[in-house]
C-alpha positions in Angstrom: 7.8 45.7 3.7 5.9 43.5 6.5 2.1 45.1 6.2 0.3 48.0 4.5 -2.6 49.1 5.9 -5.6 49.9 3.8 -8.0 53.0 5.5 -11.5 53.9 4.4 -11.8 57.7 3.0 -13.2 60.3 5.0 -15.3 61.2 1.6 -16.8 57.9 1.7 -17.6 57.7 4.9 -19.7 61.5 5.1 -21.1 59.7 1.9 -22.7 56.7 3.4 -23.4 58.8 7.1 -25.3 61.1 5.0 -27.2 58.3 2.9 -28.3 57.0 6.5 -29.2 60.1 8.1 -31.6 60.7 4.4 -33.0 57.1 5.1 -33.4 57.9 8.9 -35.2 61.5 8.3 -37.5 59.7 6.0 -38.2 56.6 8.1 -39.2 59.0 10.8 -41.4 60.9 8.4 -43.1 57.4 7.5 -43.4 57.1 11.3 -45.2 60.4 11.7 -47.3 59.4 8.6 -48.1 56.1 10.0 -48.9 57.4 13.7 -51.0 60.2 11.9 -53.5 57.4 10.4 -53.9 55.0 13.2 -55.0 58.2 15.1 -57.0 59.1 12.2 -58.5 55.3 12.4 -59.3 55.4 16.3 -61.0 58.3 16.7 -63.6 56.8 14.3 -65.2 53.7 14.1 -62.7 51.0 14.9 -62.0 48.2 12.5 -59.2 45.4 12.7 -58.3 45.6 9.1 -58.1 49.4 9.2 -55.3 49.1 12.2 -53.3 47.0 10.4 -51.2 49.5 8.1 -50.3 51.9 10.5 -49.1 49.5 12.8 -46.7 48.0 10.8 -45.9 51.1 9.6 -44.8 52.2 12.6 -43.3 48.8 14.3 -41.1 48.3 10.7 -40.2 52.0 10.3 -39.2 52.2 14.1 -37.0 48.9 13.7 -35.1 50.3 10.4 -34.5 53.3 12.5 -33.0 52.3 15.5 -30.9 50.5 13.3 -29.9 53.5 11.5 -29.0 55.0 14.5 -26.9 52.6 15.2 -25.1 52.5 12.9 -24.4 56.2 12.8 -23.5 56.2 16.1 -20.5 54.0 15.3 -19.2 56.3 13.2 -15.9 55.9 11.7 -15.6 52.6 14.2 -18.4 51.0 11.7 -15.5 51.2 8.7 -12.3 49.0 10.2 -9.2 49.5 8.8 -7.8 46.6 6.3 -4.1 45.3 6.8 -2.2 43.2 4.1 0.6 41.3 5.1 2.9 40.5 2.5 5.4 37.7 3.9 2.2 35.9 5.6 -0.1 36.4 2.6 -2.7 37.2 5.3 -5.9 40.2 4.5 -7.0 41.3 8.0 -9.2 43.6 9.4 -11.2 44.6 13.0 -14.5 44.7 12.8 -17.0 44.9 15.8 -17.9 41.3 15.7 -14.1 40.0 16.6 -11.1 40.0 14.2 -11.3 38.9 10.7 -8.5 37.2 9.0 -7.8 35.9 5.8 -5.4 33.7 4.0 -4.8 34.0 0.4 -5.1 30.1 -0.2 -8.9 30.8 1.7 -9.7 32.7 -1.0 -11.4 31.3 -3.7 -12.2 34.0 -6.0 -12.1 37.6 -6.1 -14.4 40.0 -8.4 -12.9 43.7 -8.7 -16.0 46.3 -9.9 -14.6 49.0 -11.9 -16.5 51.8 -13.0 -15.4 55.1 -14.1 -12.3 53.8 -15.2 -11.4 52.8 -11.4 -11.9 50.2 -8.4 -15.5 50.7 -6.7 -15.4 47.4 -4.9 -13.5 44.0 -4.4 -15.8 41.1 -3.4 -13.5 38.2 -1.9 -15.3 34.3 -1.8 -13.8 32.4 0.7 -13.8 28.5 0.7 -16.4 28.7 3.5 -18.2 30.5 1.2 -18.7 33.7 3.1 -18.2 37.0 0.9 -16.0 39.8 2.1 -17.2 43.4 0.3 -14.4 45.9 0.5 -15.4 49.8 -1.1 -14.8 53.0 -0.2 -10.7 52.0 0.5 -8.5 55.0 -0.4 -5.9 52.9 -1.9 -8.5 50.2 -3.1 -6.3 49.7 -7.1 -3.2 49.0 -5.0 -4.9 46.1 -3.0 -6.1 44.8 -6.2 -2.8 44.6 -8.0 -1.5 43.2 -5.0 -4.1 39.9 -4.8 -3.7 39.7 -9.0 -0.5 39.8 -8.7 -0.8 37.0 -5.8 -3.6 34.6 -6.9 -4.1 32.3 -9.8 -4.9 33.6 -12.9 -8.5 32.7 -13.4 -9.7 33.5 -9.5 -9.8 37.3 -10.1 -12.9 38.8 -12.2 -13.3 41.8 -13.3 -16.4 43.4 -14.0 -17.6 46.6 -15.5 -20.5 49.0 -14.3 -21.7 51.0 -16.6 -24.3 53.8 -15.1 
């Protein structure tokens, strides 16, 4: 066995697309709200102070926006495919930025979330001391027993949320 490859689930992904697209609707709405004052304020008296609200209302709300929509145009291209190769001890995946790769002696400690009574999310530490969250993997407990079953004892953490 050379490599595994690790997808994201199609359930996870309509989970966080539809997270973005309630964020999105109600950025918009604070948008509409915002616009709705400062045309409330200018057809009145106008006062500095009383522009101030609205405007970054609307400049901050805009911004989270058109990075919503970003994002959601991505689509599944936003959630890159994970690919453990066994004889090279090497975690790598694609992302938009360039190719990310990973050696198991980069890795300085790993901290597996369970909750549930399964695996939610691994967060790798590297020795640059960049973090690396993986969640919403299908086989996410197999890539865990794999790196436990790979690094030193104390390096792996597991951790409980309890909701």
């Amino acid at each position: 066995m050379t490599a595994r490859v690790f997808h994201v689930s199609p359930t996870y992904i309509r989970r966080q697309q539809a997270k973005q697209f309630g964020w999105m609707l109600m950025m918009l709405g604070l948008v509409a709200v915002s616009l709705y004052y400062l045309v409330q304020v200018l057809s009145g008296e106008v006062v500095l102070v009383d522009l101030l609200v609205p405007v970054l209302g609307v400049v901050s709300c805009s911004a989270y926006v058109a990075k919503l929509v970003l994002q959601m145009r991505l689509g599944k291209a936003a959630y890159p495919a994970l690919t453990w190769d066994a004889e090279a001890a090497v975690l790598s995946l694609q992302q938009p930025e360039g190719p990310v790769a990973l050696t198991l002696a980069s890795i300085l400690s790993a901290r597996v979330q369970l909750g549930l009574g399964r695996v939610l999310a691994l967060t790798l530490t590297t020795e640059s001391g960049e973090q690396l969250r993986l969640e919403g993997y299908e086989a996410l407990d197999e890539l865990v027993d794999l790196l436990e079953s790979r690094l030193p004892e104390g390096q792996v953490v597991r951790t409980r949320l309890r909701y």
